[in-house]
C-alpha positions in Angstrom: 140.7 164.9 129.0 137.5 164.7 131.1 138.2 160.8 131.1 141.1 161.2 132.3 140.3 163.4 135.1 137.5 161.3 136.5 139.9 158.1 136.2 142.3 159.7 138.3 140.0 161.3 141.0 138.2 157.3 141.1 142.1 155.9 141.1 142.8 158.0 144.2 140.0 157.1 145.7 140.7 153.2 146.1 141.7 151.6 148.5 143.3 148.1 148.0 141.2 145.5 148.0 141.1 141.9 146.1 138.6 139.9 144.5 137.1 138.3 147.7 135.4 141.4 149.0 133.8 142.1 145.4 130.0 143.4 146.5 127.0 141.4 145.5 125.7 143.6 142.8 128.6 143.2 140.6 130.1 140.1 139.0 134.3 140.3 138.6 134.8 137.4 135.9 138.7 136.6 135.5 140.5 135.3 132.1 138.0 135.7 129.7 140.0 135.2 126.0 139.6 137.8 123.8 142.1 136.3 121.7 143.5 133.2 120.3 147.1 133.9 119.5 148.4 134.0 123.7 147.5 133.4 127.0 148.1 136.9 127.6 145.3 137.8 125.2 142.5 137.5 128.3 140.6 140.4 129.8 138.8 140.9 133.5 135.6 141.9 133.6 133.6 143.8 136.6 130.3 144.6 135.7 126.9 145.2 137.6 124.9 141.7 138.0 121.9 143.6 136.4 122.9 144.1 132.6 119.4 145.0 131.3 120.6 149.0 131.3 123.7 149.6 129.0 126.4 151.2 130.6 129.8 152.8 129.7 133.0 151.1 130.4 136.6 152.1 130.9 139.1 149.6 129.4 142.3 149.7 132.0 145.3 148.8 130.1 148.6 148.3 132.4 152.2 149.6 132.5 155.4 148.0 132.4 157.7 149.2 129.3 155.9 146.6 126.8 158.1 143.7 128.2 156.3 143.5 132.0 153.6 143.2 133.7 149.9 142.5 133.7 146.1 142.8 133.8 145.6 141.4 137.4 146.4 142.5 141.1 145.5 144.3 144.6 145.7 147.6 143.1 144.1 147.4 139.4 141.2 145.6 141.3 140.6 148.3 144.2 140.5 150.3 140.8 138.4 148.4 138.8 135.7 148.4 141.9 136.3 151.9 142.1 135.3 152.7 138.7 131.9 150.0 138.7 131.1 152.1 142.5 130.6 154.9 140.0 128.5 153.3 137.3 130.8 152.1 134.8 131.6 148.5 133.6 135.4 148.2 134.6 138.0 146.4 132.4 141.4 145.1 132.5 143.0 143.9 129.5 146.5 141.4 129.0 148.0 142.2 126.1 151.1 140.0 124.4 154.6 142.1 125.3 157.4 142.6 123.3 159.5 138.9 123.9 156.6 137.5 122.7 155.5 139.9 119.8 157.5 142.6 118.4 155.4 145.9 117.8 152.5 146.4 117.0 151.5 143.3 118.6 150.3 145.1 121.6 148.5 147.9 119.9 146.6 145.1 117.8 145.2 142.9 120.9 144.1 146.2 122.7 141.9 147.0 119.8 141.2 143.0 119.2 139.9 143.0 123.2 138.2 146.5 122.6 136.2 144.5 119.5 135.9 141.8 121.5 134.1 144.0 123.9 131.5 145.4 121.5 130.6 142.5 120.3 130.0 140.7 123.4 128.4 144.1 125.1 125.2 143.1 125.5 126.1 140.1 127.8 128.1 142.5 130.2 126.0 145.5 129.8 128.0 147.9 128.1 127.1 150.4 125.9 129.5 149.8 122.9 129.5 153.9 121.8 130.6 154.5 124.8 133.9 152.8 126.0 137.0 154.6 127.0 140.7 153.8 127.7 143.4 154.9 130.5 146.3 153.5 131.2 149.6 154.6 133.1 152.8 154.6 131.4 153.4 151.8 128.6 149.3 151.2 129.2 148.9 154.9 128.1 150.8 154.8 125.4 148.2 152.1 124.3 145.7 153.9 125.2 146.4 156.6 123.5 147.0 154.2 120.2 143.5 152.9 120.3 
């Protein structure tokens, strides 16, 4: 509950922005694979350049009735930056939809990318006890699955 209040005061707070105006203490890396079975299996990344001190994340998981959408855009990024302005890693994952994969194909590669995550935590500086989920929509549905 208390993630999901401080998500949505952080998501009200940004304003749309894209990749190019990402500050110089955070790195946004794009695409990473967290998963071998799709192209959709890929997750963004925007974490503070200085990974020394481990930090919580917030895994954003988009909407779009399980047959739509995706990880990327204006809005999840102004979001993203919103959430690493206030000390977390951000996250958005990709996850295969349902003309490609029939349930639970979905609900598997959110919890593949939220493995992938703790084992590759130390690299982005995120504490792997401490990693939380929203998501609007289909995306909270997942969210609420993990």
């Amino acid at each position: 509950m208390l993630l999901t209040l401080i998500a949505a005061s952080i998501f009200a707070s940004a304003q749309d922005a894209g990749p190019g105006s990402t500050p110089e203490t955070v790195i946004f890396i794009e695409d990473i694979a967290y998963g071998q079975e799709s192209e959709r299996q890929r997750l963004d990344i925007l974490h503070p350049d200085d990974v020394r001190q481990p930090r919580p994340a917030i895994v954003h998981i988009h909407s779009g009735g399980w047959y739509t959408g995706g990880k990327g855009g204006e809005k999840t990024f102004a979001m993203l930056q919103a959430f690493a302005d206030a000390g977390y890693v951000a996250v958005s994952i990709g996850y295969r939809l349902s003309g490609e994969a029939v349930f639970p194909a979905a609900v598997e590669d959110c919890k593949l990318a939220i493995r992938w995550l703790r084992a590759n935590a130390d690299a982005h500086g995120i504490d792997p006890e401490r990693i939380g989920a929203i998501g609007a929509s289909a995306g909270g549905h997942l969210a609420a699955m993990l």
